[in-house]
C-alpha positions as YAML, in Angstrom:
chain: A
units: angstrom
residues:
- id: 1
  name: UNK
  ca: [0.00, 0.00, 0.00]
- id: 2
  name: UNK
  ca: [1.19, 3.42, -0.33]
- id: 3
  name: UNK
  ca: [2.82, 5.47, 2.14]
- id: 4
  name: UNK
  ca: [1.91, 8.87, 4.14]
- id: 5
  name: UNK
  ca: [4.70, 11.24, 4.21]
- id: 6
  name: UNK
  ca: [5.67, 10.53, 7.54]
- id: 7
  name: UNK
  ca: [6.04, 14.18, 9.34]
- id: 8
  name: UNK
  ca: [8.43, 14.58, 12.01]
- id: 9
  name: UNK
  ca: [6.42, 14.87, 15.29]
- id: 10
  name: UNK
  ca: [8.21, 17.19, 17.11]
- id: 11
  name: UNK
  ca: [11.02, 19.39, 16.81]
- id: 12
  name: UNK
  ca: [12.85, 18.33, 20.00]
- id: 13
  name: UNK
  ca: [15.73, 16.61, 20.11]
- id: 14
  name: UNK
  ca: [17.92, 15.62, 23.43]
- id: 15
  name: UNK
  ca: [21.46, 15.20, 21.44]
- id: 16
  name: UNK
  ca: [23.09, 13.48, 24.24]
- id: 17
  name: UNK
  ca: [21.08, 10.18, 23.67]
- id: 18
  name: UNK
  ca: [22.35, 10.28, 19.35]
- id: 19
  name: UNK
  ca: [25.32, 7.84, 20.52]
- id: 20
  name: UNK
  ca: [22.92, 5.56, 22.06]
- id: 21
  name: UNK
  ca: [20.23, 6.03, 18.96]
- id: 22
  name: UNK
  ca: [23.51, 5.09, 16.50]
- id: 23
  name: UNK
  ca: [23.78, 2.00, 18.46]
- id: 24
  name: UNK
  ca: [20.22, 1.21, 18.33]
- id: 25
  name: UNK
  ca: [20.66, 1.21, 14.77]
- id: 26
  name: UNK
  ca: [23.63, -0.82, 14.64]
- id: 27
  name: UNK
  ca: [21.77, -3.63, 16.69]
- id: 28
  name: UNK
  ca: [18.99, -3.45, 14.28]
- id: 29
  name: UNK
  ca: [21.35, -4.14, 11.36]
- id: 30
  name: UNK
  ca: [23.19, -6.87, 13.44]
- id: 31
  name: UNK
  ca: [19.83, -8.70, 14.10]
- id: 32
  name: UNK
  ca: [18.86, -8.39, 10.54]
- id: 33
  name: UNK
  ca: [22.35, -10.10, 10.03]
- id: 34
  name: UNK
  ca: [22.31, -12.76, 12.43]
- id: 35
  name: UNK
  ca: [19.14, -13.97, 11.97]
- id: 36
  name: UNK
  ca: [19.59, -14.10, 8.07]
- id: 37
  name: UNK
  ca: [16.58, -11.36, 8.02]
- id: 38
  name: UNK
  ca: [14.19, -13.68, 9.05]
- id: 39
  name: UNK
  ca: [13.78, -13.06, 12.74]
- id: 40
  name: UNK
  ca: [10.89, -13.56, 13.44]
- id: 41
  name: UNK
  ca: [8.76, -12.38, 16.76]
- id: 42
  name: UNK
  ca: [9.74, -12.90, 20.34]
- id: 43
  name: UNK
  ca: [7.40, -15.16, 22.83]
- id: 44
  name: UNK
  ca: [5.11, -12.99, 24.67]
- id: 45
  name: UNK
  ca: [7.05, -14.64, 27.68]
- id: 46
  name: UNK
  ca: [10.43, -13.18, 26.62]
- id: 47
  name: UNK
  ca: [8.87, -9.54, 26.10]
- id: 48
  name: UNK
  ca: [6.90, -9.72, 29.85]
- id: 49
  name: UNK
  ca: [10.48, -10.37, 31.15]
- id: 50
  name: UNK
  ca: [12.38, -7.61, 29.10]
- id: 51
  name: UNK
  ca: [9.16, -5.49, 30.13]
- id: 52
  name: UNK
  ca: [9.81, -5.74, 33.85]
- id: 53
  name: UNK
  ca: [13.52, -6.05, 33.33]
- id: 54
  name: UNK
  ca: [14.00, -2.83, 31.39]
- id: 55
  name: UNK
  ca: [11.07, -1.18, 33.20]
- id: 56
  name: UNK
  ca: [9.04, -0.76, 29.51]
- id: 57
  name: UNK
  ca: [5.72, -1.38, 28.72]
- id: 58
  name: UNK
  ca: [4.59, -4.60, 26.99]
- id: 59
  name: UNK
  ca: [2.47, -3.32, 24.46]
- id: 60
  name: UNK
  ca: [4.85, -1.00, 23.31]
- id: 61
  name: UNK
  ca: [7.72, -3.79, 22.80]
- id: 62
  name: UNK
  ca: [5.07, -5.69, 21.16]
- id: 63
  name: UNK
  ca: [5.08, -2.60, 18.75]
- id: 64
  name: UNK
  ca: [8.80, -2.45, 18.49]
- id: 65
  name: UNK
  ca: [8.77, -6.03, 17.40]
- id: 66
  name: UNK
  ca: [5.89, -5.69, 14.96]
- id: 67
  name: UNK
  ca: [7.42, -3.08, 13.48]
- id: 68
  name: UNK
  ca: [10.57, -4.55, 13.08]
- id: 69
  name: UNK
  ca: [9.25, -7.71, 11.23]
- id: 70
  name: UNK
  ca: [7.23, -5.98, 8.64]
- id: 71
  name: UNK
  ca: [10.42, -3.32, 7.49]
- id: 72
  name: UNK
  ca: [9.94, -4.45, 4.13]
- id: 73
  name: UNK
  ca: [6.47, -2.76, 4.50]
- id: 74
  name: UNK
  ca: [8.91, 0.58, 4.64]
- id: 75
  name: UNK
  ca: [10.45, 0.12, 1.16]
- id: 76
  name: UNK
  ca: [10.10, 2.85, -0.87]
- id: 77
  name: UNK
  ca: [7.73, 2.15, -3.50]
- id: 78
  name: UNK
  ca: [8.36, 2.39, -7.40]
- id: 79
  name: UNK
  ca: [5.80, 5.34, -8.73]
- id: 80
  name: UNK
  ca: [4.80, 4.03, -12.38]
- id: 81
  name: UNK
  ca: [5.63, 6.77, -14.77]
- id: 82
  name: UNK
  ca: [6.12, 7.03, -18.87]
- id: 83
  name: UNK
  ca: [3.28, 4.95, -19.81]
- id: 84
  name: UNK
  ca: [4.19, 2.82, -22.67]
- id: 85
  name: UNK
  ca: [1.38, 0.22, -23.63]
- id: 86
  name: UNK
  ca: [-0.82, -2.67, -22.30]
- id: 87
  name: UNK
  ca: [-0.01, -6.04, -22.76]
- id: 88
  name: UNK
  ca: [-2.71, -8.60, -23.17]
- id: 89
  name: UNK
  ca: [-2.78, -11.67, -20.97]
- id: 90
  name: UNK
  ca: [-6.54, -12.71, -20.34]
- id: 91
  name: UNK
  ca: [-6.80, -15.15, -18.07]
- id: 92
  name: UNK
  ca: [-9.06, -16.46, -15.41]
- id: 93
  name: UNK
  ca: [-9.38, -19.54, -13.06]
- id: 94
  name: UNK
  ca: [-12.17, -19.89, -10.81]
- id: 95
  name: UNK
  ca: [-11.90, -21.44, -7.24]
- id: 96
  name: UNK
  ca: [-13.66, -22.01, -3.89]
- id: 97
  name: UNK
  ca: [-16.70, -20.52, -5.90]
- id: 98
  name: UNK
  ca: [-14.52, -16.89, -6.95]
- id: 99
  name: UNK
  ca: [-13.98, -16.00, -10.32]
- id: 100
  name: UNK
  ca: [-10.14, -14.62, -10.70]
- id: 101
  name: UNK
  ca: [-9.25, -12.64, -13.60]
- id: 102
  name: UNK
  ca: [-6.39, -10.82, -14.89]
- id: 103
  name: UNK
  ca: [-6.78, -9.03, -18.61]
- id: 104
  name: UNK
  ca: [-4.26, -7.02, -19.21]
- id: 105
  name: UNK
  ca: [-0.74, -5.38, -17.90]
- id: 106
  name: UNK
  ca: [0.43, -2.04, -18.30]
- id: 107
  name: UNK
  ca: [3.66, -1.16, -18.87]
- id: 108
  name: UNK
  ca: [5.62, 2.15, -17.59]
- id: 109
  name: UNK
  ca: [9.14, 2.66, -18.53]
- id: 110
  name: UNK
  ca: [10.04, 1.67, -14.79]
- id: 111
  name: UNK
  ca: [7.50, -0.80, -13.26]
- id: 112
  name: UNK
  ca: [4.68, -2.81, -14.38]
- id: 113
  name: UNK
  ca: [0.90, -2.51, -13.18]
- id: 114
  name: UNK
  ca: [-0.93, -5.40, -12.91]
- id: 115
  name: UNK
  ca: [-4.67, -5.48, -11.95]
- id: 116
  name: UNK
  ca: [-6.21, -8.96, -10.55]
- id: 117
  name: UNK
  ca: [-9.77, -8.95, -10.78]
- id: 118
  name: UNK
  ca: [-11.98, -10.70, -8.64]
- id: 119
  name: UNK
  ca: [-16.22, -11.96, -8.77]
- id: 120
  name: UNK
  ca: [-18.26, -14.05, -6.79]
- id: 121
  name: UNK
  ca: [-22.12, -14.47, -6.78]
- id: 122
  name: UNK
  ca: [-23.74, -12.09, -4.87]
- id: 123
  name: UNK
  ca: [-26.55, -13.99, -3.68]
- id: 124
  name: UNK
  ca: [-23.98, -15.87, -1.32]
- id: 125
  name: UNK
  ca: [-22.15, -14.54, 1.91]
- id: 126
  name: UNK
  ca: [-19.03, -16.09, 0.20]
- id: 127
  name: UNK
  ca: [-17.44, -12.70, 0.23]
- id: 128
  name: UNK
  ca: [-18.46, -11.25, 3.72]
- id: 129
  name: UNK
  ca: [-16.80, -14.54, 5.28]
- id: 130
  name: UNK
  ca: [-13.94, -14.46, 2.82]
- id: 131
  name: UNK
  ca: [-10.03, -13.06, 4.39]
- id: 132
  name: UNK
  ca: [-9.66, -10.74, 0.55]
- id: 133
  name: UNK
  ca: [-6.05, -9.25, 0.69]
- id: 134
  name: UNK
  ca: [-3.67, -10.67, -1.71]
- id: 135
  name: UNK
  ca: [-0.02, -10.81, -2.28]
- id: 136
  name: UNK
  ca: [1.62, -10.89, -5.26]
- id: 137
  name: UNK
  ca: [5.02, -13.21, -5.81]
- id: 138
  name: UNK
  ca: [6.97, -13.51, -8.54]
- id: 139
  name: UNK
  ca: [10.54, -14.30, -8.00]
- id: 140
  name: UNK
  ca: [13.65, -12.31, -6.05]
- id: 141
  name: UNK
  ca: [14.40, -10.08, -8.74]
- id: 142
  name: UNK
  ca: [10.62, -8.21, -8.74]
- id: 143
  name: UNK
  ca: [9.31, -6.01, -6.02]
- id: 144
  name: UNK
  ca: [5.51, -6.50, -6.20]
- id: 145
  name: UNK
  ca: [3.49, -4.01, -4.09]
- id: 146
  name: UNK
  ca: [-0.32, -3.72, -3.86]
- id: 147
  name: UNK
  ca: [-1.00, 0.17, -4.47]
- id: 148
  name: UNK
  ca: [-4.72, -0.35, -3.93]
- id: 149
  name: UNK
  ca: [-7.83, -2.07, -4.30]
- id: 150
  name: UNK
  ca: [-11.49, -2.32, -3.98]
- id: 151
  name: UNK
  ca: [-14.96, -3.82, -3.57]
- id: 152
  name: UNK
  ca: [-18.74, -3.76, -4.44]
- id: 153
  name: UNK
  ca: [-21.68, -6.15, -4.99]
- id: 154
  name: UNK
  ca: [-19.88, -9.11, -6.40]
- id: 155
  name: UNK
  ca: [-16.63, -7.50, -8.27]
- id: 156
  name: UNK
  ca: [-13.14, -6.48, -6.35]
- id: 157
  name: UNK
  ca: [-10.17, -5.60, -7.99]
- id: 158
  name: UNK
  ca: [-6.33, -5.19, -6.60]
- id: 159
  name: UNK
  ca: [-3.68, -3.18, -8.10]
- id: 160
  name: UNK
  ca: [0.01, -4.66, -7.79]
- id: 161
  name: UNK
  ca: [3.36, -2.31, -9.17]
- id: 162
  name: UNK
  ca: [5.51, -4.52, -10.16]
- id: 163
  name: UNK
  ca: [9.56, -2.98, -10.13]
- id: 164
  name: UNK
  ca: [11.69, -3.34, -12.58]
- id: 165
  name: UNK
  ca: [9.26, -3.68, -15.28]
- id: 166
  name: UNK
  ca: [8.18, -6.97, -16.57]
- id: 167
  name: UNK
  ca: [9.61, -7.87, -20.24]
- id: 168
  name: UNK
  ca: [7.26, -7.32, -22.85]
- id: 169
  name: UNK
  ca: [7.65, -10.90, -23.65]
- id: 170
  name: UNK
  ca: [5.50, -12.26, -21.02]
- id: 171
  name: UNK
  ca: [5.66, -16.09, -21.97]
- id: 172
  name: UNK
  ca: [6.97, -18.20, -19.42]
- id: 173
  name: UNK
  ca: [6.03, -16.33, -16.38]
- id: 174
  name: UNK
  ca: [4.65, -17.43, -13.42]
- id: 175
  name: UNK
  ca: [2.54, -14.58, -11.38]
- id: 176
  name: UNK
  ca: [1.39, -16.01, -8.04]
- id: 177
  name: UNK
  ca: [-1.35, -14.33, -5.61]
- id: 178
  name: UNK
  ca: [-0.98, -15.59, -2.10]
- id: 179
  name: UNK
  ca: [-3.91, -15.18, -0.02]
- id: 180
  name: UNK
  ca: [-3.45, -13.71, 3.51]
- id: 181
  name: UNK
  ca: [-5.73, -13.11, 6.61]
- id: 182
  name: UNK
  ca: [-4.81, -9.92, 7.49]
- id: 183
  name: UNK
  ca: [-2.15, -7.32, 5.34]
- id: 184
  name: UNK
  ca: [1.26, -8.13, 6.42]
- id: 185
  name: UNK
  ca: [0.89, -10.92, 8.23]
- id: 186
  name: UNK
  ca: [3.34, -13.65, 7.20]
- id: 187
  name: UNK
  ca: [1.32, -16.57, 7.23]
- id: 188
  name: UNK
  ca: [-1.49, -17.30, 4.20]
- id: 189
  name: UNK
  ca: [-4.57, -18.68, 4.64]
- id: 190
  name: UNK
  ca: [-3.26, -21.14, 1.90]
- id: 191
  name: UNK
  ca: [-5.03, -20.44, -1.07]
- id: 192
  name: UNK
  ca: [-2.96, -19.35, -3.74]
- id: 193
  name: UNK
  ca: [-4.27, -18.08, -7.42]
- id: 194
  name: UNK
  ca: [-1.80, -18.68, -9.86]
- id: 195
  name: UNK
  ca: [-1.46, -17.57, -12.97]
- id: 196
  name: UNK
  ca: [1.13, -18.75, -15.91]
- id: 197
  name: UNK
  ca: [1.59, -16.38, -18.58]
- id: 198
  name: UNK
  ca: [1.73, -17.28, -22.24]
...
């Protein structure tokens, strides 16, 4: 999703604590090392006892944590520009009783856009019960972001930027949508809509 310019909150600044906020950032980049950047989150055990140990609140280390896991969620984001075409692809699969749907992908000089499409019959509560955010996995070499998306009466539709830009020779590709619970949680709900390009 797309960021809010993040404005500083106050002007203050105690400069005899910038040593200790350098080191805090050197410890960040040292966990990020030693765990292979793949941490993941403290028992709630382990952050009671730094709580009371360090005399800080438990919520707020749960914060701290949280925060850390999902950096990638602070990546800057490609912005499209130069428009340069659309590439067909028109595809759909249907499962658990959704209709999935991608038709095209535009292309921008630096990223691509890619919109997945999504129906289901409104006369069912298939949607109402349904977890609807999807990520989008390609390989390592593409940053896939959802920019936005959407619902109403039996249509939603997702956008994804894609960074670089995909080859206008789409054959061979392999565009996966991973279906999770909740945005930026780690774990899918296991349903996964993939699509092989052509």
């Amino acid at each position: 999703m797309k960021h809010m310019t993040f404005i500083r909150p106050t002007e203050h600044y105690d400069q005899r604590i910038i040593h200790i906020d350098e080191q805090i950032c050197a410890l960040i980049k040292q966990r990020k090392e030693r765990s292979d950047n793949h941490p993941g989150f403290p028992p709630f055990e382990y952050i009671s006892d730094w709580a009371a140990k360090f005399e800080l609140y438990e919520d707020f280390l749960k914060a701290v944590f949280g925060t850390l896991l999902n950096e990638d969620h602070f990546k800057p984001m490609v912005e499209p520009t130069g428009f340069r075409k659309h590439i067909a692809v028109l595809r759909s699969i249907e499962k658990d009783k959704f209709f999935y749907t991608l038709t095209s992908i535009r292309q921008y000089s630096n990223a691509s856009v890619i919109t997945l499409s999504m129906d289901w019959d409104i006369t069912t509560e298939l949607y109402s019960n349904k977890p609807n955010h999807f990520e989008l996995y390609i390989d390592e070499s593409y940053d896939c972001r959802m920019t936005n998306g959407g619902s109403s009466s039996g249509h939603a539709a997702y956008n994804y930027v894609v960074s670089p830009p995909l080859p206008d020779d789409i054959s061979g590709i392999k565009l996966e949508f991973k279906e999770l619970s909740v945005p930026l949680k780690k774990d899918g709900t296991g349903t996964g809509i993939v699509f092989k390009l052509e």
